[in-house]
N, C-alpha and C positions, 0 to 999 in steps of 0.2 A: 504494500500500500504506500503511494507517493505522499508525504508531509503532510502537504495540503490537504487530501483524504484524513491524514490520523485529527488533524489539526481541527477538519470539520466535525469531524463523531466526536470529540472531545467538546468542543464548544454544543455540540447539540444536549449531549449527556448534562454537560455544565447549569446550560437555559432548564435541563426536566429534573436540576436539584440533586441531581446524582442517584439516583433511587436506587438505580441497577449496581449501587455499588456500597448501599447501606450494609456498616460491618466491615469495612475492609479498614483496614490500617496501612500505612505506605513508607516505613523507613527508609531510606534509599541517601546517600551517598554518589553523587554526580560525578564526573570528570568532567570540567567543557572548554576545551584547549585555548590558548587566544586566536585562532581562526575561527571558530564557531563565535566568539565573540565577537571580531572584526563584521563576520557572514551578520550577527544578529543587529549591531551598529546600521549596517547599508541596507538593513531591509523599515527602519525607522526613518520614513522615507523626510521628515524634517530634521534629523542632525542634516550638518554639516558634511559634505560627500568627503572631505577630507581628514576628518578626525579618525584616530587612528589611536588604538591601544594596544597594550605589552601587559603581563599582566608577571608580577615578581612575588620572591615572598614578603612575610610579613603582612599579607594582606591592602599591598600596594598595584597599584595600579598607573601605569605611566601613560601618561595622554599627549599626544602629539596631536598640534591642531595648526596646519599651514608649517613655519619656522621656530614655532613654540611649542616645546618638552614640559611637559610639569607630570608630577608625581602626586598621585592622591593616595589617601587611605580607607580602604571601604570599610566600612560599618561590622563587625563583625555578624547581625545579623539584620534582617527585614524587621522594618516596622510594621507589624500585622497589621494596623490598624488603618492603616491606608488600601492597601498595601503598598511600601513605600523602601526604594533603597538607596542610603544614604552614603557621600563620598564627601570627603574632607579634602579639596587641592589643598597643596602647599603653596602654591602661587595663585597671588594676589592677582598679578596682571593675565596670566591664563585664566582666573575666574573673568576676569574683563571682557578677555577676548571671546569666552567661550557665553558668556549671558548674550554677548551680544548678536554669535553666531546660529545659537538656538531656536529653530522659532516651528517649535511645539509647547503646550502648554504644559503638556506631561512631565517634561525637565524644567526645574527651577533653579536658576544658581542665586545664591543669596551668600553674599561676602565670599567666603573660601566653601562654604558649603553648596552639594552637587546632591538635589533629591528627585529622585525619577519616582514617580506617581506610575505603577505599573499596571492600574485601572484604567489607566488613560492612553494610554498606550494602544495604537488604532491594531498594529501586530498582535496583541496580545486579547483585542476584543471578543466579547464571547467569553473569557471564560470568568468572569465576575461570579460566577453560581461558584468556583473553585477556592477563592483567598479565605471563604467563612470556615473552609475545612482544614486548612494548614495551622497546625500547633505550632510549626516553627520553621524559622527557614535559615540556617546559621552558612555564615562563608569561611571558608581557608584559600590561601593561596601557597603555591609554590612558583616558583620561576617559569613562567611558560603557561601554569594551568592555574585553574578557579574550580575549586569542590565546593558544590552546594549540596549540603547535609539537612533532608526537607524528613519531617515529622508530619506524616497528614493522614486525617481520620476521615469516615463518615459516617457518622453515629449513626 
């Protein structure tokens, strides 16, 4: 099955509440290289076609945007409550460059903070019936890769 197919049964199940899936639990441990990140970046069809990420350890994140490198550090985990994921740049002037380059509403940059609203997210629509089920969604990085370690129920 091509993506798009998984991607539709998935948002379909999501809009009927997940029924068909009352009782399951979902520990799981991701791997998602920085090319699947790069691929997830260019399908956000309002970033900027030039931003461009590396992704290190300690839960750092390097952003190349045009002639400008900056390093942020992401959030150890989502704020459920959004759902929402949070990046701290270290540079001042890359948050400059980069509020100014953004123009979706889903990312916010406010000072050195970088919070992507992932409800808002036109890629990610559909599956809003999904974020009430996730107990938790924590990140690791190592040099190269991003683990995300998702805890999700459906009672």
């Amino acid at each position: 099955m091509k993506t798009s197919g998984v991607r539709q049964v998935c948002a379909s199940e999501a809009s009927g509440g997940l029924r068909q899936l009352v009782g399951t639990r979902i520990l799981a441990a991701i791997e998602v290289s920085e090319s699947v990140l790069q691929e997830a970046l260019r399908s956000i069809r309002e970033m900027p076609p030039t931003l461009r990420v590396r992704v290190a350890s300690a839960n750092r994140i390097v952003l190349q945007y045009r002639a400008i490198h900056a390093t942020a550090v992401l959030r150890e985990s989502v704020d459920l409550r959004g759902p929402r994921v949070e990046l701290t740049l270290q540079s001042r002037l890359f948050a400059w460059a980069l509020r100014r380059a953004i123009r979706t509403s889903a990312v916010a940059v406010t000072g050195r903070r970088v919070t992507i609203d992932l409800d808002r997210l036109e890629s990610l629509s559909g599956l809003s019936g999904v974020w009430t089920h996730l107990r938790s969604v924590r990140f690791a990085t190592t040099d190269r890769a991003l683990f995300v370690h998702v805890d999700f129920a459906v009672d």
